[in-house]
N, C-alpha and C positions, 0 to 999 in steps of 0.2 A: 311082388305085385305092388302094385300104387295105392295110396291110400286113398278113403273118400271115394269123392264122386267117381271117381277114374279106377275103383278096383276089379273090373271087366274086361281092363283092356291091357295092352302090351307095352310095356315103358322101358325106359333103358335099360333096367337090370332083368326085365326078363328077355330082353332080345341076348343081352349077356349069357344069361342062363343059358337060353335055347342055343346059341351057338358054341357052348361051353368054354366059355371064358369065365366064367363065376364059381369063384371056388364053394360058395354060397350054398349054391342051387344049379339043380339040371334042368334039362326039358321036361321032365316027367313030375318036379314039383311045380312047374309052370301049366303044365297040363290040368293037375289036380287041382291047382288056385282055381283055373279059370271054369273047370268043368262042374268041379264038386265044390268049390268053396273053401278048397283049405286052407287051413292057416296058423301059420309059423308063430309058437311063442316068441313074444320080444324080450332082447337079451339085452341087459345093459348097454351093450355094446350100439345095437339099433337105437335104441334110446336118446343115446349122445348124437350119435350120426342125426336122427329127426332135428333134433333140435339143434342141431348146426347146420342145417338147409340154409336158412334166409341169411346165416351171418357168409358161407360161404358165397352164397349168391351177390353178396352185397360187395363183396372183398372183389370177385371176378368182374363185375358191372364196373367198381372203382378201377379196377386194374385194365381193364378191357378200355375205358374210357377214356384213360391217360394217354394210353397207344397212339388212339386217333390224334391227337393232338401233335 
């Protein structure tokens, strides 16, 4: 599920889950996120992944913008 403002709603890794692409999570922990509020300890491993958001974003944005050119 999304973090923040956005944790009510359906974002890439749960549309993953729900069509079971995500070795992660199924439909059924996307269910209980959204229905009941559940919620996954974070595992180091999440941890790294959050906090590599904005540097991967920034790598794609630069990569992505070279292209056009």
């Amino acid at each position: 599920m999304e973090k923040g403002p956005r944790q009510d709603t359906i974002g890439g890794s749960s549309v993953a889950a729900i069509l079971g692409y995500s070795p992660f999570q199924g439909e059924h922990d996307v269910w209980a996120k959204l229905v009941h509020g559940a919620r996954v300890e974070e595992t180091p491993a999440m941890r790294r992944g959050t906090r590599l958001e904005s540097v991967v974003c920034d790598l794609a944005r630069d990569f992505l913008s070279q292209e056009e050119n």
